[in-house]
Every structure is written in structure tokens, then in C-alpha cells.
C-alpha positions in Angstrom: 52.2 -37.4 -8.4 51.6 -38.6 -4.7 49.4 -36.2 -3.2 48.7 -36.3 0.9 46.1 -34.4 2.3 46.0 -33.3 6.2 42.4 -33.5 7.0 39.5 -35.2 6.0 36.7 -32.6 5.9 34.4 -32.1 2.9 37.0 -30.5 1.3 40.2 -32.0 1.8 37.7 -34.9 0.6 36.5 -33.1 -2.1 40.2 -32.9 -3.2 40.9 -36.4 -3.4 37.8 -37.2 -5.3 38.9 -34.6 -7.9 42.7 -35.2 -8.0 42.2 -39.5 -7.9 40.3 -38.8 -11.0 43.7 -37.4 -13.1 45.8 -40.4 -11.6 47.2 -38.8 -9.0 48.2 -41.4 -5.9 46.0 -40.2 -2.7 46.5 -40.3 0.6 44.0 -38.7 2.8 44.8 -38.1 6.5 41.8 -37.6 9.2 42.2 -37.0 12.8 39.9 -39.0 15.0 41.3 -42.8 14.2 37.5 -43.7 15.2 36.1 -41.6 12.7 38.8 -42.2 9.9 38.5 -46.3 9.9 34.9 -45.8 9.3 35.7 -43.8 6.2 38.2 -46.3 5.2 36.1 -49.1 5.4 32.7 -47.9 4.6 34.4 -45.5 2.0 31.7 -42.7 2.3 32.3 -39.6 4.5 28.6 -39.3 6.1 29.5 -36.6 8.0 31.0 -33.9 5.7 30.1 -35.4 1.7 27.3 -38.1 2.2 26.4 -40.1 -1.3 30.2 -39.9 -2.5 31.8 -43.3 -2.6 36.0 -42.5 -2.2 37.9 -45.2 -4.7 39.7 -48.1 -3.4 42.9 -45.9 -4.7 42.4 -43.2 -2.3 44.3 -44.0 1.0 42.2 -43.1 3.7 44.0 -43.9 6.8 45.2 -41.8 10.4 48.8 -42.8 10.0 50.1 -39.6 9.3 53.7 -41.2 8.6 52.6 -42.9 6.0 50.1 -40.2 4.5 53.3 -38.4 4.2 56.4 -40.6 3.0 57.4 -39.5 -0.1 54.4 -36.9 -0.8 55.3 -34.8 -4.0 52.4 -32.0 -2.5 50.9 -31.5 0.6 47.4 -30.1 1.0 46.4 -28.3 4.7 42.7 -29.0 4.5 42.1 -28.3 8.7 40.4 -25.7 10.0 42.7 -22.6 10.6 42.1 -22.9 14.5 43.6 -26.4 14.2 46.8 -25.4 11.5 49.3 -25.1 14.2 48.4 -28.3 16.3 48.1 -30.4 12.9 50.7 -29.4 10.9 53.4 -29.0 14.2 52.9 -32.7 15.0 53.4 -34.5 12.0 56.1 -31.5 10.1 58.8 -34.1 10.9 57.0 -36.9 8.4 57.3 -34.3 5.6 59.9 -34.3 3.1 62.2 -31.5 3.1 61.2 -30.0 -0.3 57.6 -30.9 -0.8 55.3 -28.1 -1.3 52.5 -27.2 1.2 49.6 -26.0 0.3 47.0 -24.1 2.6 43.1 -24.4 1.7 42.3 -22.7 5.4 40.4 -19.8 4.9 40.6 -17.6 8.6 42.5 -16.0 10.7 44.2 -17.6 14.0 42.8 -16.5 17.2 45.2 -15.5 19.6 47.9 -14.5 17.4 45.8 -13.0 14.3 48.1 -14.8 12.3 47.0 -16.3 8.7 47.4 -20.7 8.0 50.2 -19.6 5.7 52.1 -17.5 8.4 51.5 -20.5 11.0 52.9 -22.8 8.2 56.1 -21.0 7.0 57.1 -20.7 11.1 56.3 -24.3 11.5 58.5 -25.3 8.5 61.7 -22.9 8.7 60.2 -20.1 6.1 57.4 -19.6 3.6 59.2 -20.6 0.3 57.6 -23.9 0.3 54.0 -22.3 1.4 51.3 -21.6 -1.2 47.6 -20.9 -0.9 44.6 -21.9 -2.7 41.1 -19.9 -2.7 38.3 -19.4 -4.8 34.7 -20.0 -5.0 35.0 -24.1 -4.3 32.1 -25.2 -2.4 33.7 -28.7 -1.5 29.9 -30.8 -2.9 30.4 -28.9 -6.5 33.9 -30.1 -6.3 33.0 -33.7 -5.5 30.3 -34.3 -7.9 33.0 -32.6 -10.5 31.2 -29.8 -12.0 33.5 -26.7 -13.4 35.2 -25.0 -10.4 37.8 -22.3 -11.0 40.0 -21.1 -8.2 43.5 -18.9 -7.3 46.7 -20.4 -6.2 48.8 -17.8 -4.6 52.7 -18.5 -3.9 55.7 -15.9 -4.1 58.0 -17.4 -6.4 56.6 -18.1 -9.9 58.0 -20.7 -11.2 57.6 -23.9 -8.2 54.0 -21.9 -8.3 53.6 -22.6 -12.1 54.7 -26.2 -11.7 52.3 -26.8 -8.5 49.1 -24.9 -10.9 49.6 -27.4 -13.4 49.7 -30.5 -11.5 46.8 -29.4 -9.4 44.5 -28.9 -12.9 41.6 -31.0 -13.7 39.3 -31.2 -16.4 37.0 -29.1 -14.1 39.2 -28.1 -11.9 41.0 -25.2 -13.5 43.9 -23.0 -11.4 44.8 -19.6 -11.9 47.6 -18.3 -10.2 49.0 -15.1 -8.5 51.5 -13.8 -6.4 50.2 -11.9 -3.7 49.7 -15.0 -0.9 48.8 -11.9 1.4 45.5 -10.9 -0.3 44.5 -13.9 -1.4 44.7 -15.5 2.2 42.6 -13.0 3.5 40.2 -13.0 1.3 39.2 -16.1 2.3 39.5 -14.8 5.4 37.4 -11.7 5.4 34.2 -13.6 3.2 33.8 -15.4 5.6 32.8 -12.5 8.0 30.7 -11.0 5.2 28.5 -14.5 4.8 27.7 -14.4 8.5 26.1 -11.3 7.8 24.7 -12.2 4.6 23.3 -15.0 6.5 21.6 -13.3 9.2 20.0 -10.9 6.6 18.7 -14.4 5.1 17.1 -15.7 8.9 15.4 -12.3 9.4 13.3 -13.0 6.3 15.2 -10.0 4.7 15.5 -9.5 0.8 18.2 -10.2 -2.3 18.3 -6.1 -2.0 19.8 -6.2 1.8 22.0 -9.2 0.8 23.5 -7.3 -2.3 23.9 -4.2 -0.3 25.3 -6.5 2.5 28.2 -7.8 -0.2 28.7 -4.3 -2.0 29.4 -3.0 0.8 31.3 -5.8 2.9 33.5 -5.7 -0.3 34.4 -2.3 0.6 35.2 -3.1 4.3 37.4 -6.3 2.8 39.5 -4.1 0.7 40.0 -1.4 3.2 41.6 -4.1 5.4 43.6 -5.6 2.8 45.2 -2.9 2.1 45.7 -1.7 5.4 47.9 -4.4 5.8 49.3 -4.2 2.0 47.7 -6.7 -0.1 47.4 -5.9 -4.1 43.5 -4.3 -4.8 42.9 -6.1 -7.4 43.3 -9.2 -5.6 39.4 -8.9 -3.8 38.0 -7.9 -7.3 39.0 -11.6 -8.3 38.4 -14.9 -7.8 39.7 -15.2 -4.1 37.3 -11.7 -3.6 34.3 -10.9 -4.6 34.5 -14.7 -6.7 34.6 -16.4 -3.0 32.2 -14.2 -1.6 29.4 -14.2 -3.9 29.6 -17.9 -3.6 29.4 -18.4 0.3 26.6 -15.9 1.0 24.5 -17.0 -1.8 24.7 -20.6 -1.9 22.3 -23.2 0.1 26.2 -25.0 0.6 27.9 -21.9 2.7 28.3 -23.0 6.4 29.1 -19.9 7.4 26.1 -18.0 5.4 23.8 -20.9 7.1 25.3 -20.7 10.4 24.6 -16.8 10.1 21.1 -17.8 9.5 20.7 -19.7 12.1 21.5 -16.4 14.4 19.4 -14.6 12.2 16.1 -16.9 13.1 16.8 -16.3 16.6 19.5 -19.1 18.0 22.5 -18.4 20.2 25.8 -18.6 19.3 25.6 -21.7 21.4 23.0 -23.1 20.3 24.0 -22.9 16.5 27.5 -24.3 17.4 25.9 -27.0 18.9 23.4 -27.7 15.6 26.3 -26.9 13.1 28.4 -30.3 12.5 30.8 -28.1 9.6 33.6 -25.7 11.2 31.9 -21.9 10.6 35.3 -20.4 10.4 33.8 -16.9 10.3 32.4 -17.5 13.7 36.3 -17.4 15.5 37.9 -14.8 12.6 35.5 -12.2 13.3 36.6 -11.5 16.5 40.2 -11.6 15.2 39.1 -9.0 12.1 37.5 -6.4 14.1 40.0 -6.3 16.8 43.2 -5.8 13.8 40.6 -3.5 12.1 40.1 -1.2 15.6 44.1 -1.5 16.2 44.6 -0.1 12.9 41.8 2.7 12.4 40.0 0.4 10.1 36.1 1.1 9.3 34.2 -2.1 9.4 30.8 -1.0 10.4 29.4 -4.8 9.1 31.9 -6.7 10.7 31.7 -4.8 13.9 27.9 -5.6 14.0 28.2 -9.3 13.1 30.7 -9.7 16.4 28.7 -7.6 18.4 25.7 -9.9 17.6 27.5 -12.9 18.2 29.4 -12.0 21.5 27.5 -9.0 22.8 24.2 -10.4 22.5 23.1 -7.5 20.1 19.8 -8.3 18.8 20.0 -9.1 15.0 17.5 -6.6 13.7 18.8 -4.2 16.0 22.4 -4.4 14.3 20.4 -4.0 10.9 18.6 -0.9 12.1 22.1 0.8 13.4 23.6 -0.1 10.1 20.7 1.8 8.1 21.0 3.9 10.1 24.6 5.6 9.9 25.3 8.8 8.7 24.6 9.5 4.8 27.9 9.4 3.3 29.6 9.4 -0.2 29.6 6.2 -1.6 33.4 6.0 -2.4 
């Protein structure tokens, strides 16, 4: 199977490590031509998976043209923020049938809309859009230790065909149906690891973190089905599997970048000392304004934008978090 993936990131890197391994042909598409030739010729991405050598078999190159003639699959490996840009200029190299699969995990700012929405408008309709998600830090992936994730499309059977090629040895895909939940949560953990993060930089406990997930679970499912996603969906691997994994792990931007803020830097500042995309940072704006819209309850969410953008003090959001009105639990 010829395999092109749109963006050359840690994990749209990670990817064609794991999917060269099976025999799959390659092709992996970066953005900056300055940045891309280095990773062609040197074959090591410094900047996003330093130690990994790529094989001569993986195509590394900024031609999208020729990334995408004849791909079987597509994988969307850009930030969310950058989905519409990427994906609009080159939808004209892609054959007409060849699936397209999002690994963006965020919401777009502006319209609030999810990588698979931007997609299927993009491409004429959302048959041909699928989504993967699941605890996947892109280093695990790379060095090719076990990594089980979700692939989420609405028709079953091009979605069974697209699970199997996309199985490895270690690499093992589950599948659902409901593309809405799944998308966000990837989405939502995201928001959740910020916090989880800041809890890390004030020197707090693993008691505040696991309250800080227990509960951010809650707020995650409340907005999911809000907007009609299946429950069961954040109790799985795309849910509380993803977000275990991002605010616990030393690999989680967005629970460093969260730390970072925690210790006492600017949103500024850390954007300036954070070379990976934090895609929290951007959807939590995007969360919390859909959550107020609706009537939604996101007390953690809430505080992590007002500490980023209102220049809340970090322990202060704690304190006014502890200090809420004793309530039921469920």
C-alpha cells in the first residue's frame, strides 16, 4: 500500500517509521522545503524525533504532487490550526477515492470546527474522512513498543479495510463509529493536560493530578454529549486512554507546556521555549467559549483559559477550584 503523509512532525514521522516497517511504500510530506531537505538528506528529524534514522524507503520530500500520486491512504498529521491551509492547497493532487485520515487532535479557532469537519468541506463530504486517536505518544510509536489506538469512520466496512492495513505488530487499531466523540476527545485532553500540567509546575501532588483527570473527565463528557457524541466513547481508548497518557507522561507537550505556566512563565514566554505545537493552548479558548454558548459546566477548563489569557495567577485558579460549592459527586 502507498501511504502519504501531510506533515512531518513527530508523529506523522512516527507513522512512517511504524508503517515502512510492514512494507508499506512512504511518502512523507513536510512544509518548510529548508527544513524537509535536511530531513531527506541527513535522514533524522532533530527537531521533533532526534536519534531515529528514517529508511532510505521512506520518501521524505516537499513535493506534495508527488507525496500524493497514486496514494492508497492519506494521513493529516498537521496541527489542526494548519488543516485548512494544508489540506486546501494540495486537495487537487489527491486521488478521488483515497481515504483521508485525520491524527489532529483540536479544535479550529475561528470557526470551532473539528480537522474532520474542515476535511469533509475541503473534499466534497466526509465519506472518505476517518479519524485516529488514542494514547500514541509519537517517541513510543517510533522506537515501536505496543501502542493501541481508535480509528473512527461512519461507514464500517472502507473503516474495516483502512483498520487492517493500518495494523502493525505493535501497532494495533480498534475501530468505532462515532468520528464525533472520538475527535473530541482528542480534542478536550488536551485542555485537561494543561491543567494537569500546571498542577505539576506548582509542585502539586499525584492526588491533585488524579482529581484534576477524574474530574476533567466529567467536564469532557458533559461536552460530548452536549453536542451528541456516544458516552462510552470518553471511557475508551480516545478518552480517558488519551488522557491518562498526555497528563502523566514526561512526552505530553501539552502537560509540559502546562508546566511551564505552572513554574511561573507567560504564555509567551512558554510559546517561545516550546518548539512542539501545544494544541491545547489555541482549543481551550475554542472549548470554553462552545461550553458557555451551550450552558456547559467546565469549571477546569474555564480556569486553564483564564490563566492563560486573563493572567489569572495559577495557584489562585487552584484555590477558586477547591474552593467551589460542596456538591454531589455525580
Amino acid at each position: 500500500m502507498k501511504v502519504a503523509i501531510l506533515g512531518n512532525g513527530g508523529f506523522g514521522t512516527a507513522m512512517a517509521l511504524a508503517l515502512e516497517r510492514v512494507g508499506h511504500a512512504v511518502a512523507l510530506w513536510g512544509h518548510d522545503p529548508v527544513y524537509t531537505a535536511r530531513i531527506a538528506a541527513t535522514r533524522q528529524n532533530p527537531r521533533y524525533l532526534e536519534s531515529f534514522v528514517l529508511p532510505d524507503a521512506i520518501r521524505v520530500t516537499h513535493d506534495a504532487a508527488a507525496v500524493l500520486d497514486r496514494a492508497d491512504v492519506v494521513l493529516l498529521a498537521v496541527p489542526t490550526q494548519h488543516v485548512r491551509g494544508v489540506l486546501g492547497a494540495v486537495a487537487a493532487y489527491l486521488a478521488p477515492d483515497a481515504p483521508v485520515v485525520s491524527l489532529a487532535k483540536g479544535l479550529e479557532q475561528g470557526s470551532g470546527a473539528r480537522p474532520s469537519q474542515i476535511a469533509a468541506e475541503l473534499l466534497g463530504g466526509p465519506e472518505r474522512v476517518f479519524v485516529l486517536s488514542g494514547p500514541s505518544h509519537a517517541e513510543e510509536i517510533a522506537r515501536d513498543l505496543p501502542t493501541t489506538v481508535v480509528l473512527a469512520g461512519a461507514d464500517d466496512a472502507p473503516l474495516q479495510r483502512l483498520q487492517t492495513a493500518l495494523t502493525t505488530p505493535s501497532f494495533r487499531v480498534y475501530r468505532n463509529q462515532d468520528v464525533l466523540g472520538t475527535e473530541l476527545c482528542g480534542a478536550l485532553k488536551n485542555v485537561m493536560a494543561l491543567a494537569a500540567g500546571i498542577a505539576d509546575g506548582l509542585g502539586y501532588g499525584d492526588n491533585a493530578k488524579a482529581a484534576i483527570l477524574a474530574r476533567g473527565l466529567v467536564e469532557m463528557l458533559r461536552f460530548g454529549q452536549g453536542l451528541g457524541a456516544d458516552p462510552r466513547t470518553f471511557f475508551g481508548l480516545a478518552g480517558v486512554g488519551d488522557l491518562a497518557v498526555t497528563a502523566f507522561s514526561a512526552h505530553g507537550r501539552n502537560r509540559a507546556f502546562g508546566e511551564r505556566i505552572g513554574r511561573g512563565e507567560t504564555l509567551a514566554q512558554a510559546l517561545a521555549a516550546s518548539p512542539k505545537v501545544a494544541e491545547g493552548v489555541w482549543t481551550s479558548r475554542v472549548v470554553v467559549e462552545q461550553a458557555q454558548q451551550r450552558g456547559v459546566e467546565m469549571p477546569i477548563a474555564a480556569a486553564v483559559v483564564r490563566v492563560l489569557y486573563e493572567g489569572l495567577a495559577p495557584r489562585d485558579a487552584v484555590r477558586a477550584l477547591m474552593e467551589r460549592d460542596p456538591k454531589a459527586e455525580a
